[in-house]
PyMOL CGO cylinders between C-alpha atoms (Angstrom):
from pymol import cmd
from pymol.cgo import CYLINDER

trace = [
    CYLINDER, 0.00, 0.00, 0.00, 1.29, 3.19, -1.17, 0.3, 1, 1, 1, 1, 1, 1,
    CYLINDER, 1.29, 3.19, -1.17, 1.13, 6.70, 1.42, 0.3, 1, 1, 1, 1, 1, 1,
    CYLINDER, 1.13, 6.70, 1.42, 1.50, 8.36, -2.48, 0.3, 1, 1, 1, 1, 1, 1,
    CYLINDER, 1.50, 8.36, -2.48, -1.38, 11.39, -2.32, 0.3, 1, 1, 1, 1, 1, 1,
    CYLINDER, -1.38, 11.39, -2.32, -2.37, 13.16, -5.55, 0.3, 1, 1, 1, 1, 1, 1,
    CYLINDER, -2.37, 13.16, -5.55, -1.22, 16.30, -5.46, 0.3, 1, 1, 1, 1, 1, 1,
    CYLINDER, -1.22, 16.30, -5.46, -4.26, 17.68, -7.72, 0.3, 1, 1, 1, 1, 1, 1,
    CYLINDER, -4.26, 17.68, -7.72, -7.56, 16.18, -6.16, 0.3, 1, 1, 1, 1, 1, 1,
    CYLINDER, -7.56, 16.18, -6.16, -10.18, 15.39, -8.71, 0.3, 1, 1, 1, 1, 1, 1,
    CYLINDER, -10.18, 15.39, -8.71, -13.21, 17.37, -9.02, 0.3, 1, 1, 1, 1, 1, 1,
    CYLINDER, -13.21, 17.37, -9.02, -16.52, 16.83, -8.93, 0.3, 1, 1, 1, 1, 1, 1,
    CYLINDER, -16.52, 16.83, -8.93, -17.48, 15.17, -12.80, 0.3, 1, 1, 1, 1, 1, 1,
    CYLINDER, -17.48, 15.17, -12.80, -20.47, 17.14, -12.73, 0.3, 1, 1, 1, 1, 1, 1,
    CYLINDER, -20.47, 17.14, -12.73, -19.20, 20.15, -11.24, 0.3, 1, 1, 1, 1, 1, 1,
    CYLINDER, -19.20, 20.15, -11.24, -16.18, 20.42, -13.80, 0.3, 1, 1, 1, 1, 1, 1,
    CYLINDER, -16.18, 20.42, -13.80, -18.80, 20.19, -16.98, 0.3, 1, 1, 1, 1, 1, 1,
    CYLINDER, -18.80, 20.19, -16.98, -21.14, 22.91, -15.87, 0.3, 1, 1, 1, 1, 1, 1,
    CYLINDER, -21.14, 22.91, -15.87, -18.33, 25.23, -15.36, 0.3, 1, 1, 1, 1, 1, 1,
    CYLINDER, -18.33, 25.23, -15.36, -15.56, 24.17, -17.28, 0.3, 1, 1, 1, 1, 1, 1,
    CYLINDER, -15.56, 24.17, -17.28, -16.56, 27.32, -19.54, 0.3, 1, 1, 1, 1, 1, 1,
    CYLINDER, -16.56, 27.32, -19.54, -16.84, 29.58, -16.47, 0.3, 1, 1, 1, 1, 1, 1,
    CYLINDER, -16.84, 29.58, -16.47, -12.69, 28.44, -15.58, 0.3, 1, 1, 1, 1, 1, 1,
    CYLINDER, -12.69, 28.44, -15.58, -11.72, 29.32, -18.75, 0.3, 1, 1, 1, 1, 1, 1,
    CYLINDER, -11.72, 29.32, -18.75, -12.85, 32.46, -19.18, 0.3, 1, 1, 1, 1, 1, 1,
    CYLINDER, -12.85, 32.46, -19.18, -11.51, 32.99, -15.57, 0.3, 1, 1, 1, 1, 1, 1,
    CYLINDER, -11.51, 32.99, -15.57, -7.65, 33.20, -17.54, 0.3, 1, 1, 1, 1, 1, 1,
    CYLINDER, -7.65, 33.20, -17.54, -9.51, 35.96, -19.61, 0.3, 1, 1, 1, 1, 1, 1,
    CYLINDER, -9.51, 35.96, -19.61, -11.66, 38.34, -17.37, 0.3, 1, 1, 1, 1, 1, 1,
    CYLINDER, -11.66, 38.34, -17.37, -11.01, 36.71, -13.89, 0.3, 1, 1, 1, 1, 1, 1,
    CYLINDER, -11.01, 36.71, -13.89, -14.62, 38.54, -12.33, 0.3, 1, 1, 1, 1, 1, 1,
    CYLINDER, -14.62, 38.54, -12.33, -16.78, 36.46, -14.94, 0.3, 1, 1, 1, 1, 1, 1,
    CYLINDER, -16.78, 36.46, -14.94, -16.88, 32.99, -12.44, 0.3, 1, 1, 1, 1, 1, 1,
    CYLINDER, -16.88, 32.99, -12.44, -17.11, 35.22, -9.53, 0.3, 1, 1, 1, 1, 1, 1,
    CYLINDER, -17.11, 35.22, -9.53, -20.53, 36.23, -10.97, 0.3, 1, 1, 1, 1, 1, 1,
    CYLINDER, -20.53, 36.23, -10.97, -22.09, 33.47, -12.39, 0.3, 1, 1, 1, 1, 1, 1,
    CYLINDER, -22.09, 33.47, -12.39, -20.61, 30.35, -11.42, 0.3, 1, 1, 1, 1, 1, 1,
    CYLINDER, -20.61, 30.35, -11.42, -20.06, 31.27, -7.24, 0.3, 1, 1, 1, 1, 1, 1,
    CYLINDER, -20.06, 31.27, -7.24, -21.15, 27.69, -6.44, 0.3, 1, 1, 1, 1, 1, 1,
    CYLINDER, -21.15, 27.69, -6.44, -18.51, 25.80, -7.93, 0.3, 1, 1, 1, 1, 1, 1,
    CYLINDER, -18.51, 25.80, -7.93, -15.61, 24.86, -6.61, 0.3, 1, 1, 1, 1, 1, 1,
    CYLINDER, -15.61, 24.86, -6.61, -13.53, 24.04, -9.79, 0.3, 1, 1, 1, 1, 1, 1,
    CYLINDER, -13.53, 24.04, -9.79, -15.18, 27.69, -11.29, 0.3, 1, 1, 1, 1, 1, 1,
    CYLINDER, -15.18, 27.69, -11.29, -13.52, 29.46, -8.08, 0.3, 1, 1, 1, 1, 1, 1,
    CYLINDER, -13.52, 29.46, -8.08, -10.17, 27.94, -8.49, 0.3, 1, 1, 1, 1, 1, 1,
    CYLINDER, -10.17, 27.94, -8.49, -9.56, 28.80, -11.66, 0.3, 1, 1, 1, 1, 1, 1,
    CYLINDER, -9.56, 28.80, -11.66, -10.94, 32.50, -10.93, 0.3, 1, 1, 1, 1, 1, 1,
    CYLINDER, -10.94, 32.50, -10.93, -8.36, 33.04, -8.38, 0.3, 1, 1, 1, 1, 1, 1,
    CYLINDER, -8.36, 33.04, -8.38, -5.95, 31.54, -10.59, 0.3, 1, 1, 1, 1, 1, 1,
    CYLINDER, -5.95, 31.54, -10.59, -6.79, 34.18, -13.36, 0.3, 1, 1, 1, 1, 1, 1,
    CYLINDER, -6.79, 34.18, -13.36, -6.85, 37.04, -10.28, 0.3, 1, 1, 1, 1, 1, 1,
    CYLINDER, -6.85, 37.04, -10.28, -3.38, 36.20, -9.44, 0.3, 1, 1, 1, 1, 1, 1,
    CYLINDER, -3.38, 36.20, -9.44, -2.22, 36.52, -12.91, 0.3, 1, 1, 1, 1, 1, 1,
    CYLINDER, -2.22, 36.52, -12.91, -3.89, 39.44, -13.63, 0.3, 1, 1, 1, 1, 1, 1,
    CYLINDER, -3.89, 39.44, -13.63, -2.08, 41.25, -10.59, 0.3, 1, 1, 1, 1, 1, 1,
    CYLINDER, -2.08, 41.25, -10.59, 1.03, 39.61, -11.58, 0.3, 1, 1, 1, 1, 1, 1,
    CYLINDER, 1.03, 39.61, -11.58, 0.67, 41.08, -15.34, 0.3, 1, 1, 1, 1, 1, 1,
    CYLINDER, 0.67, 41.08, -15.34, -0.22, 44.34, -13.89, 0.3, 1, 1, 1, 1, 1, 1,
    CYLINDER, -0.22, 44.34, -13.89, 2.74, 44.34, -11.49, 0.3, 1, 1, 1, 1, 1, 1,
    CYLINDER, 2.74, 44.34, -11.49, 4.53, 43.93, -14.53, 0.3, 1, 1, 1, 1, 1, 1,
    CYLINDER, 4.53, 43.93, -14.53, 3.84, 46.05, -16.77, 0.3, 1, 1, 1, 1, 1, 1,
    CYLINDER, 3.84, 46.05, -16.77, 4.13, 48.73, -14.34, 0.3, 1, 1, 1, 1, 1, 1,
    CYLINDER, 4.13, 48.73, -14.34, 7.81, 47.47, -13.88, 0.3, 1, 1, 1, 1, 1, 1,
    CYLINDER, 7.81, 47.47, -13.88, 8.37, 47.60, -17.24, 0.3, 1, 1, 1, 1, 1, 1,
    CYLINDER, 8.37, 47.60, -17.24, 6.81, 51.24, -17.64, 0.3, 1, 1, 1, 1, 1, 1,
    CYLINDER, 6.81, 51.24, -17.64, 9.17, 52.46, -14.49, 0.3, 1, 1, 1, 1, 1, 1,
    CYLINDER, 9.17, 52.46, -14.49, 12.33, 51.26, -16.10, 0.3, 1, 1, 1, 1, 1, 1,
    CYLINDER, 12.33, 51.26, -16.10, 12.35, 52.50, -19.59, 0.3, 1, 1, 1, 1, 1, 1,
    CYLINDER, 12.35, 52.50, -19.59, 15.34, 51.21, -21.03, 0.3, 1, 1, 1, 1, 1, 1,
    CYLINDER, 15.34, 51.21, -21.03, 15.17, 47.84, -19.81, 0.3, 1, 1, 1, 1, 1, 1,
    CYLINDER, 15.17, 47.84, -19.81, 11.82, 47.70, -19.34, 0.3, 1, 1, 1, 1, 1, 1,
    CYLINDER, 11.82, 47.70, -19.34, 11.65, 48.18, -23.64, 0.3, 1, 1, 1, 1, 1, 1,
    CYLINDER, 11.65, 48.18, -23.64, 13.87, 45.19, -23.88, 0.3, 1, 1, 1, 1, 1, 1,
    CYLINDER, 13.87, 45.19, -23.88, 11.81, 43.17, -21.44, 0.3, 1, 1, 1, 1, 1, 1,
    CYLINDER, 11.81, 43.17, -21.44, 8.62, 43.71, -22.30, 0.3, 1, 1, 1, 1, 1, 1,
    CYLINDER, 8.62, 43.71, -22.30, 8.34, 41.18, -25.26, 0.3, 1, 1, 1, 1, 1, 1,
    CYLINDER, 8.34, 41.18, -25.26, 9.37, 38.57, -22.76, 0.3, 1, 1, 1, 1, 1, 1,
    CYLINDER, 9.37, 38.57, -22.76, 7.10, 39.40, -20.08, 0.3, 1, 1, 1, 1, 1, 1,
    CYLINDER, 7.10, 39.40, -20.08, 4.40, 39.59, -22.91, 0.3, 1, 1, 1, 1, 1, 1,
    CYLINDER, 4.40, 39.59, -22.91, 5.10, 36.40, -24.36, 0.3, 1, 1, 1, 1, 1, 1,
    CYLINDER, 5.10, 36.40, -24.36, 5.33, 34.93, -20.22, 0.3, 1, 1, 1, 1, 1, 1,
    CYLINDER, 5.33, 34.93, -20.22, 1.68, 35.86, -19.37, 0.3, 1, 1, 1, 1, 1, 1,
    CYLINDER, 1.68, 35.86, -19.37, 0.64, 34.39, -22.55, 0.3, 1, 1, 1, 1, 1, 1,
    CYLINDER, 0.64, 34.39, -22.55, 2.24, 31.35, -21.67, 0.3, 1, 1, 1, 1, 1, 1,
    CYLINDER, 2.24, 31.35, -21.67, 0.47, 31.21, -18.19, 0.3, 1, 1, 1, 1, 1, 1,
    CYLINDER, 0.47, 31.21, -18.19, -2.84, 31.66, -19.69, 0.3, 1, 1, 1, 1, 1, 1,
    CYLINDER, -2.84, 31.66, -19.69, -2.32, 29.61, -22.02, 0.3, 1, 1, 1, 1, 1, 1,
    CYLINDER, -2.32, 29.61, -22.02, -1.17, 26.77, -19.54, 0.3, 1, 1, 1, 1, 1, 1,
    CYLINDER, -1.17, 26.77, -19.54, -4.31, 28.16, -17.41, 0.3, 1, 1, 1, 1, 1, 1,
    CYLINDER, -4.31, 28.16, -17.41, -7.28, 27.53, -20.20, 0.3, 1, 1, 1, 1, 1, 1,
    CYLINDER, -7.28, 27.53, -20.20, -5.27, 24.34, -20.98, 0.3, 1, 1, 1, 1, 1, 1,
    CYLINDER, -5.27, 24.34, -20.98, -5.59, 22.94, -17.39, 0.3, 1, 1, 1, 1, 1, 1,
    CYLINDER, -5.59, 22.94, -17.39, -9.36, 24.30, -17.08, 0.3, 1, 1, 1, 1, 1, 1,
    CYLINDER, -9.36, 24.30, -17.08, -10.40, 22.81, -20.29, 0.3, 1, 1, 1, 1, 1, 1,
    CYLINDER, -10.40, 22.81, -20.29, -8.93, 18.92, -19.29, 0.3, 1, 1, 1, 1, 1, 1,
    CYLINDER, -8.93, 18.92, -19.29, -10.75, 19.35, -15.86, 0.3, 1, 1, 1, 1, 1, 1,
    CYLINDER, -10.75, 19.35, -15.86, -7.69, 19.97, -13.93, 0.3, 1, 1, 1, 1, 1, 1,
    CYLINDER, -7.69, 19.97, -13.93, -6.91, 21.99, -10.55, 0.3, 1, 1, 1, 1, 1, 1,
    CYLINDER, -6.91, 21.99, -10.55, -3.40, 22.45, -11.43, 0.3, 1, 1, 1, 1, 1, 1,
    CYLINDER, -3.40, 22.45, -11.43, -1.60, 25.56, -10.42, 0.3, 1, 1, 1, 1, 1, 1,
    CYLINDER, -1.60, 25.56, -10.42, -0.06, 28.26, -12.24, 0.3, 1, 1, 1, 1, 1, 1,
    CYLINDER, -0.06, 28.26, -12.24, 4.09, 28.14, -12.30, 0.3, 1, 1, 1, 1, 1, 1,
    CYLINDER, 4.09, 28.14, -12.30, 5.77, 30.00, -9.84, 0.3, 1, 1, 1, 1, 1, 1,
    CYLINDER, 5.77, 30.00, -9.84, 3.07, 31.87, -8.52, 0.3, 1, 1, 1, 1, 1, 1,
    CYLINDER, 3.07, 31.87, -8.52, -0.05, 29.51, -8.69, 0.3, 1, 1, 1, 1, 1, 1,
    CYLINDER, -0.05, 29.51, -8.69, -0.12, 28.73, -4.94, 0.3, 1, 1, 1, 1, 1, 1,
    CYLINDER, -0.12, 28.73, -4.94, -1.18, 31.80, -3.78, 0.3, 1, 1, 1, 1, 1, 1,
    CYLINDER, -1.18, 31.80, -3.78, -5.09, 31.98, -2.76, 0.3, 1, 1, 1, 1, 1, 1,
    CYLINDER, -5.09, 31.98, -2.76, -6.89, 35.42, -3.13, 0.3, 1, 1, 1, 1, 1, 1,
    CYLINDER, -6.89, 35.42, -3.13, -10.71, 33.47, -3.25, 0.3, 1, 1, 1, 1, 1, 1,
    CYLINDER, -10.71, 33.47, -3.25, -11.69, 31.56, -1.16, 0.3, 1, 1, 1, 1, 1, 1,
]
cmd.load_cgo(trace, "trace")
């Protein structure tokens, strides 16, 4: 017998195909799931998942804005990094997966 826990519980079957629309969009506009899908647990995940990326894109940018010169040779990088992480974001929300975010996906805002 094996003490081996999944580190990514599985959801609720039902609860993932109701909102599996709502925790994608979350990665786009994170307030969307806060609205209509409130219920859910796999919805609410993903919605603080898109919150913390959205403050981490913002935190960015404004980086990038207060340091001119390197912030110009940055920015396509940083771009192309939050496009990565929502990318990886829709991808986990679309297989039905409570994975979190790289390097900063273990931080809770929602509860």
């Amino acid at each position: 017998m094996s003490n081996f826990q999944d580190p990514y519980p599985q959801e609720d079957p039902n609860d993932v195909q109701a909102n599996k629309v709502m925790a994608i969009l979350a990665y786009i506009l994170f307030f969307i799931p806060l609205l209509a899908a409130r219920n859910s647990s796999f919805a609410m995940y993903h919605a603080n998942q898109g919150l913390v990326l959205f403050i981490v894109a913002v935190a960015a940018q404004v980086v990038v804005q207060i340091i001119p010169i390197i912030g110009g040779l940055l920015y396509p990088f940083v771009f192309l990094a939050i496009l990565a992480f929502m990318i990886i974001g829709i991808i986990n929300a679309a297989n039905g997966q409570r994975k979190p975010l790289p390097l900063f996906g273990n931080v809770q805002l929602i509860k």
